[in-house]
N, C-alpha and C positions, 0 to 999 in steps of 0.2 A: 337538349339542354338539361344540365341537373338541378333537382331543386332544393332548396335550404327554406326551409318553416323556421322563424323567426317571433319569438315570441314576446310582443310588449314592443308598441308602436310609438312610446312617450318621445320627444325631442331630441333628448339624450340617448335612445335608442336608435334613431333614425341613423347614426355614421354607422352602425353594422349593419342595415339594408344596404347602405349604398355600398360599401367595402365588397359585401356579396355581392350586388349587380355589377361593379368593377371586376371582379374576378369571374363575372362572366355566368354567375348562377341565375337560375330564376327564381324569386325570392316570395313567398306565400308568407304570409304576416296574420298573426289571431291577435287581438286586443276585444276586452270585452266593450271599452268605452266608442261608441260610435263615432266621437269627433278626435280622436289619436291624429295626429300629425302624419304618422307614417305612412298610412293605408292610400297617401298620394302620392309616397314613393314607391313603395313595395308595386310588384307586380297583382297581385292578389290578394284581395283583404277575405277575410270573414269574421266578424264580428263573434269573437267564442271568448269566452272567460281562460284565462292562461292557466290558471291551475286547476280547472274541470280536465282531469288528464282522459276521461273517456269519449270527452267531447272532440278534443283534439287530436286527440290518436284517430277518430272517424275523418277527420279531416285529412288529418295523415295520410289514412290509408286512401283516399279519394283523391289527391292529388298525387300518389305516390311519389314522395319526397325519397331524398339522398340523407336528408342530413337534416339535427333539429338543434336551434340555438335557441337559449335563455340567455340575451346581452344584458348583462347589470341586472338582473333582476333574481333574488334570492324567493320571493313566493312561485316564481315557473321553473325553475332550476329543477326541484323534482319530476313535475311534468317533463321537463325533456328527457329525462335522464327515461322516464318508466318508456314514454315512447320510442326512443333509442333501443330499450332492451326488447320491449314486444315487436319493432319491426326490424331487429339485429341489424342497429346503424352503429355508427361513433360514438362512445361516450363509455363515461362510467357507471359503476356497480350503480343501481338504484338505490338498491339498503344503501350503500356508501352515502350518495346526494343525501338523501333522506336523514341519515346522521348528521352530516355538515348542514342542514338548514333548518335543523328544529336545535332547540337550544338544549334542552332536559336530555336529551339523545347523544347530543354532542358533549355536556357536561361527565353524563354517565361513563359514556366513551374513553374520554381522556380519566377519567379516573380509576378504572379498571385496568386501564394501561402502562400505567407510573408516570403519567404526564404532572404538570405541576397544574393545580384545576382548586379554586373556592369550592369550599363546602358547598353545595348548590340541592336543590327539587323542583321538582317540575308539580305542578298543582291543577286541577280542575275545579278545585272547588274552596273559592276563597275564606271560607271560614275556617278551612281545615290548614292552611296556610299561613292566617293570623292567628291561629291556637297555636301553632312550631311556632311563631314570632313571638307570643307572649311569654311562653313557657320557655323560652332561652336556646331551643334548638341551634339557633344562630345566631355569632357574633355582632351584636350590631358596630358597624353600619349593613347594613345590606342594600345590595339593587336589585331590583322586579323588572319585568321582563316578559313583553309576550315570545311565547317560544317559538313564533313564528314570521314576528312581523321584521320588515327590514327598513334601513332608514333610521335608525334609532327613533320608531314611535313608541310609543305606549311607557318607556325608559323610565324609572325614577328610583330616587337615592331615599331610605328611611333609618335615621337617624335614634328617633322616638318612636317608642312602640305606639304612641296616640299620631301617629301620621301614618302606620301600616293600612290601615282600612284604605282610607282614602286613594293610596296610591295603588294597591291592589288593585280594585275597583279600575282606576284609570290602565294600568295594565290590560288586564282580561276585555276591555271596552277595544282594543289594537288587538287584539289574539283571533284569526280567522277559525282556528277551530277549539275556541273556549280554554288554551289553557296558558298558562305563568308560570314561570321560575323565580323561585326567590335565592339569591346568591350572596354567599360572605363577598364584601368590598376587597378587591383587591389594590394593595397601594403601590403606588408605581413609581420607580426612576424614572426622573428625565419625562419625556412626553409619550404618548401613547403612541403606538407603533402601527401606521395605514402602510398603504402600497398593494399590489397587483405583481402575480407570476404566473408563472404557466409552470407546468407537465406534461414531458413527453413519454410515452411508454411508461410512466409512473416512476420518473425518474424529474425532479425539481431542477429544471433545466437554464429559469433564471427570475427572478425578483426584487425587485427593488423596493426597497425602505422609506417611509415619511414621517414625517412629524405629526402627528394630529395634534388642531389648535381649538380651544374651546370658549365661547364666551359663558362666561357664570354670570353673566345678566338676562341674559336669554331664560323664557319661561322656562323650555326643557334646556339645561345648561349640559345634556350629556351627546348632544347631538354636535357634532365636529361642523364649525364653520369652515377649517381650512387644513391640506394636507400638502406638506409642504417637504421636498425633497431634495438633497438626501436626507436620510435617519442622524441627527448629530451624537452618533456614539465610534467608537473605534471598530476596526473590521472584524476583530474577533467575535465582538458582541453581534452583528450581525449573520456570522460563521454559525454561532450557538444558535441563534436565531433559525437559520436556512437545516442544521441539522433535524431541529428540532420537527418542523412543518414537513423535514422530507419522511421523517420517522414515522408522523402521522398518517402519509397520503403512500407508505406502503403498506400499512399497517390495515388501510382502510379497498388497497388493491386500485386505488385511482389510475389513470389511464392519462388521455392525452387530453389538457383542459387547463381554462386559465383559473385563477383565484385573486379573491378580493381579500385583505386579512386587517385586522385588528387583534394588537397582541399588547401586552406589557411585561414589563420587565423590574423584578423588584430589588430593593438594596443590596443582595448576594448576587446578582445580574441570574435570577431566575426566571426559565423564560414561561409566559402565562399566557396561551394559544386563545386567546377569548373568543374570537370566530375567525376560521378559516372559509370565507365562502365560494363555493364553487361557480364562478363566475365571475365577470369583470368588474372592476368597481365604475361606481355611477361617479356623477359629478367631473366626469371628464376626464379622472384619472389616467384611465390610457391614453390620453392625449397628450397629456405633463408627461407623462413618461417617456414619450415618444420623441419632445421635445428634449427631454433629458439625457434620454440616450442610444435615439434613435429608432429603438425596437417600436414595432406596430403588434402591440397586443389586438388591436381589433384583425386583423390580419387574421395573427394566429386563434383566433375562436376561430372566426371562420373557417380557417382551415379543418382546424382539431375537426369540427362538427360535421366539415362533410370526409373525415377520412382518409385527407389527405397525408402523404407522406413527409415529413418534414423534420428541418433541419434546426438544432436548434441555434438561438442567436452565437454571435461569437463572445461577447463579454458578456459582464450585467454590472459594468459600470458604466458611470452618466460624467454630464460632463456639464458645469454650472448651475445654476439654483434658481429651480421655477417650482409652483404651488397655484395650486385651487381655490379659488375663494368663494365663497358663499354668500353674495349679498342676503340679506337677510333683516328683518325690524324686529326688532324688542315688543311692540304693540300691534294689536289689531287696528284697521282703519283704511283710510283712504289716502293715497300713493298721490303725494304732491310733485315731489321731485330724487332724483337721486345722484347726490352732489361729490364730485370726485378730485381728486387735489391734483392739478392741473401738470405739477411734474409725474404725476404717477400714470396719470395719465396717458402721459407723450412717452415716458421711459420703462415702465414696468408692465402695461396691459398687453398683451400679445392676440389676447382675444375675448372678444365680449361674448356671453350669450345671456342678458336681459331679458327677461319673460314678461316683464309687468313695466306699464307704460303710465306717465300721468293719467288719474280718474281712476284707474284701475282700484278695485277692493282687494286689501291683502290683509293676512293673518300674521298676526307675531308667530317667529321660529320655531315650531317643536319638533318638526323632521324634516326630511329630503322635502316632503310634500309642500311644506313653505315657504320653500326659498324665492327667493324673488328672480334670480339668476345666478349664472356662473362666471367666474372672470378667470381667465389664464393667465399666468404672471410669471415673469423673470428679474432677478433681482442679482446686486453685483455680488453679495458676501451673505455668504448663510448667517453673518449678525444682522445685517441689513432684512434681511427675508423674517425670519423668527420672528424681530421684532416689530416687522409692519403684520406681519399674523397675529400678532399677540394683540396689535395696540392699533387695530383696524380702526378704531374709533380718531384717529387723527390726520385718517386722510380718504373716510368713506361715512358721506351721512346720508341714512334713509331718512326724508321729509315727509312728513303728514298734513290731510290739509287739516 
């Protein structure tokens, strides 16, 4: 039986163990956290840090695997990529991964390139970061950014040069290895642009578009409660779109692999690559998608990862209007109730996955790491969809006691 190392055992990780044990792999699982959920599905656990790539490649080599996956998960995505090349599995360039998942690398990238890319640098050292911020280097607004964290942690917007310090600081505090991007604001048409694609032979084979929805009540207001599909612009602007990400992942020699993206788009419909990441997106997305238009993006990791030969989907349009949602509270505290408006209930939830239970202790939203759960949702008209994304607040209440 062949094997697939599977890296990052979270909840949301667990449908790509099983997807592999369906298609028949035997599936070795590293999470550093000893109580991961998965390590009870996986055939093999070892308790190894995801992005120790020396640790895991001895793993590697001791199980001698087939094939290595980073499902959803943008800090082991390098790890698999380096293990892939030292034990010549599936995947792509290292350097490549390694550009797509640090931010300052990626920035520099698309900018050397003629891509459309904010003024951006990348910083180790925050004083020398708030001296370019005082001194005018950069247009304000700017966003900060650890250059490596994923989930929109560490994220914030500085307006005023007397709020730079502070969010610096909050930045680099997310940054696994000490360092931050500070970026000109990019202003966008319309919503921001989520979704999930793949690559076959490094050729952009299919993708689909979403809305990303944001609450600005939320402490970190930059962290997307809901991504909601289709993209509401015309097919061309998504055409510009798809040119543009295939322009990058040849440019960059990518291979056969899925992708998570965040992109904008501004008033000339210019298109602004903010992070293409090499892997699937979290929060369920292949799942919506799946619902949308039938493709199994968790499928295709797995396949990509061990090697296999494949075909690509036949369209990459969908058909009706579903979205992700993010329950989520505003405040720190204790988890009373979590109260749902009773036709939305019965007509739009297609699927729960609630993490936190009355009593439970939970934290107000500032990334992936917060959320309270995921809900899957179908909705009759992309008016009707948009606007229960937008105005969550009138038919979903987190209660405190």
């Amino acid at each position: 039986m062949k094997k697939l190392m599977l890296l990052g055992g979270s909840a949301q990780q667990i449908i790509a163990i099983e997807k592999a044990k369906e298609l028949g792999y035997f599936t070795v699982l590293c999470d550093y956290l000893p109580d991961n959920p998965g390590q009870y599905v996986a055939d093999v656990f070892y308790q190894v840090s995801t992005t120790n790539k020396e640790a895991v490649l001895e793993v590697a080599q001791k199980e001698k695997i087939n094939g290595i996956l980073a499902y959803a998960s943008d800090p082991a995505a390098p790890t698999a990529a380096y293990v892939a090349e030292k034990l010549r599995l599936s995947g792509s360039p290292y350097k490549s991964v390694e550009i797509l998942c640090n931010k300052d690398l990626f920035r520099a990238f698309l900018a050397e390139n003629g891509f459309c890319t904010p003024l951006a640098k990348g910083y180790s050292n925050i004083d020398e970061a708030l001296y370019d911020i005082e001194t005018g280097v950069f247009r304000l607004p700017v966003i900060i950014k650890p250059v490596d964290s994923s989930g929109s942690k560490g994220v914030g917007k500085v307006s005023e040069v007397s709020r730079a310090k502070e969010k610096l600081e909050y930045a680099m505090d997310f940054s696994r290895n000490g360092k931050i991007i500070v970026e000109e604001f990019v202003e966008k048409l319309g919503y921001q642009i989520a979704g999930d694609g793949l690559s076959i032979d490094g050729k952009l084979v299919f993708r689909y578009f979403a809305n990303d929805h944001f609450n600005p009540k939320c402490v970190n207001p930059f962290v997307p409660i809901s991504a909601s599909f289709p993209y509401n612009m015309p097919k061309e602007v998504h055409d510009k779109i798809h040119s543009e990400i295939q322009r990058l992942i040849t440019l960059l020699d990518m291979k056969s692999t899925t992708y998570n993206f965040d992109i904008r788009i501004d008033s000339d419909y210019n298109v602004y690559l903010m992070e293409i990441a090499p892997r699937d997106g979290g929060n369920y997305i292949p799942q919506i998608i799946k619902y949308a238009t039938g493709v199994d993006l968790v499928e295709y990791s797995v396949r990509t990862a061990m090697g296999e030969e494949l075909l690509p989907p036949v369209s990459m349009e969908g058909h009706g209007y579903f979205a992700y949602y993010a329950v989520h509270s505003l405040q720190n505290g204790i988890l009373k109730e979590i109260t749902i408006d009773t036709d939305v209930q019965k007509n739009n939830i297609v699927e729960s996955h609630i993490l936190k239970k009355s009593g439970d202790e939970i934290q107000a939203f500032t990334g992936a790491n917060t959320t309270l759960g995921i809900l899957l949702m179908k909705f009759d008209t992309m008016e009707q969809m948009l606007d229960m994304m937008d105005n969550s607040e009138k038919w979903i209440n987190v209660v405190l006691e």
